[in-house]
C-alpha positions, 0 to 999 in steps of 0.5 A: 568282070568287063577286064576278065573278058576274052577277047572273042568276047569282047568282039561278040559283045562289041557286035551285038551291043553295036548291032541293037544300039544302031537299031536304037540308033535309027529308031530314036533319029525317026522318033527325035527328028532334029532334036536328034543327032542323025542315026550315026550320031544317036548310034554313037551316044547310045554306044557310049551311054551303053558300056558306062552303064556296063561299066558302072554296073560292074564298078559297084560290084555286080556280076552278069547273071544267067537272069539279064533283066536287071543288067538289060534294065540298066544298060538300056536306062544308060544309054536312053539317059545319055541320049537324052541328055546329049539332046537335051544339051544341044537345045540348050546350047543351040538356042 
């Protein structure tokens, strides 16, 4: 499903995962503080974390439906694990 797209629905889709992932992003920087990345650094790991949900999700063979609840569930799980991960990571690391 995610190579069947156009490319006007790529950029709509690129714009508005980008759009509520920098919110996410921001928010998560406030929550975080420097366990975090800074609000361009959560943007990006939750961006990334985002489209592997998306393409996972497609890979098992689900589609998009008209009801998003479980595509906005697994997406959303996606991205809060790779942010979590990262952070989790780079304590780890750090220390």
């Amino acid at each position: 499903m995610l190579w069947q797209m156009t490319t006007e629905q790529w950029i709509l889709s690129f714009s508005f995962l980008c759009t509520f992932t920098y919110v996410g992003g921001w928010i998560s920087d406030r929550i975080m503080g420097y366990s975090g990345f800074g609000p361009l650094g959560n943007w990006i790991l939750l961006l990334i974390g985002t489209y592997a949900g998306m393409y996972g999700f497609n890979s098992f063979g689900h589609m998009f439906h008209w009801d998003p609840a479980l595509t906005i569930a697994v997406v959303a799980g996606s991205a809060c694990l790779c942010l979590v991960f990262s952070a989790i990571i780079k304590t780890v690391v750090s220390e």
